[in-house]
C-alpha positions as MATLAB code, in Angstrom:
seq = 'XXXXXXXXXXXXXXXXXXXXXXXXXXXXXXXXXXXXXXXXXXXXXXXXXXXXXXXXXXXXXXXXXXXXXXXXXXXXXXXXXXXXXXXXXXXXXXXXXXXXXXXXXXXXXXXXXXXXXXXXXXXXXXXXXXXXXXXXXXXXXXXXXXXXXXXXXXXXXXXXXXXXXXXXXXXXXXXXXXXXXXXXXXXXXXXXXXXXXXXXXXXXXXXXXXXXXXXXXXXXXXXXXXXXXXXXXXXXXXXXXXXXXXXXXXXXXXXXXXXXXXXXXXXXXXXXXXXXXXXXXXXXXXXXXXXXXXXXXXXX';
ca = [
     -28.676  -57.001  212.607;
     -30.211  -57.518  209.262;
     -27.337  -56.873  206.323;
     -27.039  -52.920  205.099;
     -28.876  -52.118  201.261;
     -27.101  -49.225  201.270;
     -24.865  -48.552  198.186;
     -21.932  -46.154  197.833;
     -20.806  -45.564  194.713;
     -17.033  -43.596  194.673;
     -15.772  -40.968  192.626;
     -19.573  -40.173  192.546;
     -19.224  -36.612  189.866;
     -16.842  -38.397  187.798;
     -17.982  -39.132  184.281;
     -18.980  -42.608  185.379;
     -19.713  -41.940  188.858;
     -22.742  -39.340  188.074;
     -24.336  -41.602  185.777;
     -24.555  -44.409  188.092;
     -26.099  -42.526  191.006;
     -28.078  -40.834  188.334;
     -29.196  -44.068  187.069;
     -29.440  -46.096  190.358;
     -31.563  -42.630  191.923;
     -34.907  -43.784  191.048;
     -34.576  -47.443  191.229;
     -33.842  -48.367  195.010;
     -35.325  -46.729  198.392;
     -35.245  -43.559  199.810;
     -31.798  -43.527  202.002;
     -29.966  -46.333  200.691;
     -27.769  -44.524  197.602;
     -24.763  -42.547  199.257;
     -22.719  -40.842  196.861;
     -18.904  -40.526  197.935;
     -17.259  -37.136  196.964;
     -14.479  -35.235  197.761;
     -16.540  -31.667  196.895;
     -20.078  -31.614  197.832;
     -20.114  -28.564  196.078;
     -20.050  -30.024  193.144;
     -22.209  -32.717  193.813;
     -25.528  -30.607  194.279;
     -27.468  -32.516  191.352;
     -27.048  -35.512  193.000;
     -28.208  -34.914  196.223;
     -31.031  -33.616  194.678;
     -31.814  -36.907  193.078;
     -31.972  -38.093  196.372;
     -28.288  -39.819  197.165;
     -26.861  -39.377  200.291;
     -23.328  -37.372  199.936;
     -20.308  -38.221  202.295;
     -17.082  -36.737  201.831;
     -14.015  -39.492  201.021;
     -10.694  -39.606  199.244;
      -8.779  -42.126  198.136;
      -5.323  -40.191  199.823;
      -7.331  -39.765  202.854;
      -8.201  -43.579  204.873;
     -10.335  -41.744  207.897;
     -12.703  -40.464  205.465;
     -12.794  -43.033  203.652;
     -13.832  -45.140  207.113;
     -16.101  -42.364  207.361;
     -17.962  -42.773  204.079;
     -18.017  -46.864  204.495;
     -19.534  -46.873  207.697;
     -22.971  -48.642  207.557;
     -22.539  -49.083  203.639;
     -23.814  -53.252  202.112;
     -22.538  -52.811  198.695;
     -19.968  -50.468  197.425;
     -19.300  -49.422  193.540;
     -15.596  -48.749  193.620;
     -14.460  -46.877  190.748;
     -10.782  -46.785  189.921;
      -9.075  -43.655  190.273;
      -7.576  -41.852  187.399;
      -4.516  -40.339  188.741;
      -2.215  -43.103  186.308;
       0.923  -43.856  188.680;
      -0.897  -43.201  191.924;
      -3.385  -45.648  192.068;
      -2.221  -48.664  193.488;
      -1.849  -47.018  196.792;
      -5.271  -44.832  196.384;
      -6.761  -48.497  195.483;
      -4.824  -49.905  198.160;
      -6.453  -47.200  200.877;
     -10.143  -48.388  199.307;
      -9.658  -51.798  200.105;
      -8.572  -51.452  203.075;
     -11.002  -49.247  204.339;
     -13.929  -51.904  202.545;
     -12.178  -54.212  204.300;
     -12.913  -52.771  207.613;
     -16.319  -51.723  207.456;
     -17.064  -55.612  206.620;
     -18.847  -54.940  203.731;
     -21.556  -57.084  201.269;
     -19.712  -56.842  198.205;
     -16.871  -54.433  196.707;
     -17.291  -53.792  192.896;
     -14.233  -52.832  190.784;
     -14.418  -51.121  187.581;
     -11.211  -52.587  186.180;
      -9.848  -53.035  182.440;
     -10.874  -55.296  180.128;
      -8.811  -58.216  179.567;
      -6.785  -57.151  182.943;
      -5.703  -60.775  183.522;
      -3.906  -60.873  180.192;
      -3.527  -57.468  178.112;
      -0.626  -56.000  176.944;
      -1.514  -52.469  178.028;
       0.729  -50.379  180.342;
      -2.756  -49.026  181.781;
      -3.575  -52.190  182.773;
      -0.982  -52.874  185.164;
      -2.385  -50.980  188.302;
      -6.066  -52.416  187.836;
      -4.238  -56.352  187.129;
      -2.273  -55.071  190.620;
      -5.821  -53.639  192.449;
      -7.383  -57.064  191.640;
      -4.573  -58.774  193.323;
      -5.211  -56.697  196.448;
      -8.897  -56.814  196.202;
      -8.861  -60.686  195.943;
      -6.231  -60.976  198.742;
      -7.933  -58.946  200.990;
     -11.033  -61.737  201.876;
     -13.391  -58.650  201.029;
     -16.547  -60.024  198.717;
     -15.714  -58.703  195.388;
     -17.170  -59.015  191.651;
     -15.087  -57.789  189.200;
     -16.193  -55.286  185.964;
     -13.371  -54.783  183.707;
     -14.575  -52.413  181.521;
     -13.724  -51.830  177.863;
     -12.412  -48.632  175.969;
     -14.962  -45.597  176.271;
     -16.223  -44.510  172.738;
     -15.667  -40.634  174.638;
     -11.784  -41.291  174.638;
     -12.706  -40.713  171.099;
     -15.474  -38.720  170.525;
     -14.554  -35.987  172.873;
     -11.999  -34.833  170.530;
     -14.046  -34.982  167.558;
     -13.851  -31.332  167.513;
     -10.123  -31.312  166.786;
     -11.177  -34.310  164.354;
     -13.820  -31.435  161.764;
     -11.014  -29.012  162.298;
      -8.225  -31.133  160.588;
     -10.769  -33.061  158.556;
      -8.634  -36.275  159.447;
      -8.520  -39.224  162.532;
      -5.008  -40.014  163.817;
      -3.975  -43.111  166.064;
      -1.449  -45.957  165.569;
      -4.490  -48.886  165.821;
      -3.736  -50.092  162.252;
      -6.330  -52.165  161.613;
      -7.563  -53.361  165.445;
     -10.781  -53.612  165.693;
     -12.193  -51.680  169.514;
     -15.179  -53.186  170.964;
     -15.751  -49.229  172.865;
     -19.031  -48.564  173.988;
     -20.417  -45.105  175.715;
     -20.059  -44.372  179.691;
     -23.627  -44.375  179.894;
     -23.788  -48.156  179.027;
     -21.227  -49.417  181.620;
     -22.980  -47.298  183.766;
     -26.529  -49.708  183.546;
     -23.792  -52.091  183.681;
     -22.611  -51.352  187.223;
     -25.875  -50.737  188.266;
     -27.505  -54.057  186.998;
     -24.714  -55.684  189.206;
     -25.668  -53.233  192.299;
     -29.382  -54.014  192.411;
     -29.050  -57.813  191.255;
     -30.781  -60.084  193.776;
     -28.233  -62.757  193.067;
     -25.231  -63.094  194.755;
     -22.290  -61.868  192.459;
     -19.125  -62.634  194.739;
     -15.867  -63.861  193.015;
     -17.553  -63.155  189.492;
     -15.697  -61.814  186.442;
     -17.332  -59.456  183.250;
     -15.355  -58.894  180.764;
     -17.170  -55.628  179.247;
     -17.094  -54.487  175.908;
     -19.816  -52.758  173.154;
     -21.354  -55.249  170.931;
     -20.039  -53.049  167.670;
     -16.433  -52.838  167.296;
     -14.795  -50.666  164.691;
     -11.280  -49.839  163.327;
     -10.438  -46.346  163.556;
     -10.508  -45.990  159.762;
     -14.371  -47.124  160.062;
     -14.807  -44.426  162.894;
     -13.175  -41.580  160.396;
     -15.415  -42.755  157.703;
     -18.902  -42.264  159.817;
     -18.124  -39.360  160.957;
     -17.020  -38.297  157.607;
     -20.665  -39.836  156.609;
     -22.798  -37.938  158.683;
     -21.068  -34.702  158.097;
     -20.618  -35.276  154.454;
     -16.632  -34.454  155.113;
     -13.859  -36.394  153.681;
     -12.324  -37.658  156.707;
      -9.148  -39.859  156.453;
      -7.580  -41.882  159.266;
      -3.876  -41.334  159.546;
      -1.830  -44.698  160.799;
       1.490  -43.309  162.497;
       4.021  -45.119  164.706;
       3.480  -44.935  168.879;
       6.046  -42.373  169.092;
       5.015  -40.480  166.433;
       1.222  -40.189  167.727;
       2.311  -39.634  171.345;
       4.787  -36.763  169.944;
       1.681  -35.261  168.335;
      -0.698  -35.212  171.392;
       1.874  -33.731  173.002;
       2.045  -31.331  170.789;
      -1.308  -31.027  170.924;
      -1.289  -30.136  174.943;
      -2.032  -33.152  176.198;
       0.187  -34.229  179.046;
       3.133  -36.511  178.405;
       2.182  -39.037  180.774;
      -1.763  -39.274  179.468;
      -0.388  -38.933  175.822;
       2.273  -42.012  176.490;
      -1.237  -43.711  177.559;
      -3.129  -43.402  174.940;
      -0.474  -43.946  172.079;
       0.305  -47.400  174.041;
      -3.592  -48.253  173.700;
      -3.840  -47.361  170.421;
      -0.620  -49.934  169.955;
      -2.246  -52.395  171.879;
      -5.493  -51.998  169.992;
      -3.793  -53.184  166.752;
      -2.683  -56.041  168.558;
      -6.536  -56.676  169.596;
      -6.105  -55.474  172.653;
      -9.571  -53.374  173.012;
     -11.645  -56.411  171.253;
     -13.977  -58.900  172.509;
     -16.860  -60.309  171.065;
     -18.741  -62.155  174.402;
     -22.036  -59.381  174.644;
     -21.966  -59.614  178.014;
     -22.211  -56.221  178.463;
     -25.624  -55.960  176.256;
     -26.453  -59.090  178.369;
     -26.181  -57.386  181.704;
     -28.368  -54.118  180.581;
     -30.511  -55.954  178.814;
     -30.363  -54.320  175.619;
     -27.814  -53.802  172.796;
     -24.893  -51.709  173.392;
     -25.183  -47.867  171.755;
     -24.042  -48.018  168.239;
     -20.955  -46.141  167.165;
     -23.225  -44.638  164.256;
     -25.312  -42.971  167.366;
     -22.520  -41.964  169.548;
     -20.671  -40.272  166.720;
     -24.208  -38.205  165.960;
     -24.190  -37.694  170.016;
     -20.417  -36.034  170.018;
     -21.965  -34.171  167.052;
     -25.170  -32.608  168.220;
     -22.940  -31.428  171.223;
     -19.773  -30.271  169.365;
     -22.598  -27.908  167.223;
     -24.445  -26.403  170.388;
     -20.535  -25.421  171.538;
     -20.216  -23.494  168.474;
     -23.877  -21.907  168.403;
     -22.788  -20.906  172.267;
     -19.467  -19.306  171.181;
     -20.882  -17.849  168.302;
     -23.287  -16.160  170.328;
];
């Protein structure tokens, strides 16, 4: 039998997820995209755009067997349940394993080999299990999301001030929607892409203080960036609601960003999609634009 072109992408209406099937919709043939789910429900849009929906989770390895079967070339997305997810990842592999397929691609962390972040230990773990499983795998350790910023930019106008613990550590961060090409470009490539590494990163990097002062620019707001220690942040998104575990998360990246953790200068992200990676300038007036509508809608 001639090898499967079908593609699965998992965790398919996740942030990522959607705008890979979204992007890979239109480019390959009719009844080769299968979009993995655990709610079809929710998933409605992308059926529509013409991906194939099969149920699957991560907990669950018969569905998972399920969704594989017949599949060339799977996207595998890591989970996001921090603490869980090297036996979720575990489960995926397994299961990839199994249905023998073309290539497995991991979105992993940047740097995963060597960086100092705790949320780096489970995907440095996953590619250990990925690489001693024998399955075909290409590897797509992707760089800090500009949205682990910009979606609280609202909270950002309301205090008129940016706070982290980076210091002065410069974050290559790009936008989902450009790892998303990225994963893509490595799904339809013609060449073969096992054992291969990308280190992933925007093209633009920026110290938090340069991120307070945009957005201060384009909404002609003084906006300072506050420096505090780890604890000190993580004890404020706490306070803030966000949950102890996530906030211990994010105050350790922020640490690990002022050690350059979040940096790297290679383009090989632009490279892959063929274009240069979304400025912060336009990401900021993106979080903006949306952040306005939401108070138009409540207003109304």
């Amino acid at each position: 039998m001639p090898p499967s072109t079908q593609i699965l992408v998992t965790g398919a209406t996740g942030e990522l997820g959607r705008r890979v099937v979204s992007f890979l919709a239109p480019k390959v043939a009719a009844g080769t995209l299968v979009a993995m789910v655990r709610n079809s429900d929710a998933a409605e849009d992308l059926a529509a755009a013409g991906a194939e929906l099969r149920q699957g989770s991560y907990d669950e390895p018969t569905s998972l067997d399920r969704a594989f079967k017949g599949v060339g070339k799977i996207l595998f997305i890591s989970g996001n349940e921090v603490g869980q997810r090297l036996r979720q990842h575990g489960n995926v592999i397994d299961a990839a394993k199994r249905a023998n397929v073309r290539l497995l691609a991991y979105t992993s962390i940047l740097h995963a080999d060597v960086s100092p972040l705790e949320l780096t230990i489970e995907h440095r773990e996953t590619e250990q299990l990925i690489k001693t499983s024998g399955a075909p795998f290409v590897l797509l350790r992707n760089g800090w999301y500009i949205e682990n910023y910009t979606a609280n930019i609202g909270a950002v106008l309301q205090h008129n001030a940016v706070m982290g613990c980076a210091g002065e550590g410069r974050i290559s961060a790009a936008p989902r929607q450009d790892y998303a090409e990225a994963a893509a470009a490595i799904l339809l490539s013609e060449h073969d892409q096992t054992g291969k590494t990308f280190e992933l990163a925007g093209d633009e990097a920026f110290t938090l203080a340069q991120y307070a002062a945009e957005i201060g620019r384009q909404t002609g707001k003084p906006i300072a960036y506050h420096n505090l220690t780890e604890s000190a942040y993580k004890a404020a998104l706490i306070e803030a609601g966000v949950p102890a575990i996530y906030a211990g998360v994010f105050a350790d990246s922020d640490s690990g960003a002022a050690k350059g953790a979040l940096f790297d200068d290679t383009s090989t992200l632009s490279k892959l999609i063929g274009r240069a990676t979304t400025p912060l300038a336009a990401s900021i007036a993106a979080a903006l634009r949306v952040q306005s509508s939401a108070l138009q809608n409540g207003s109304t």
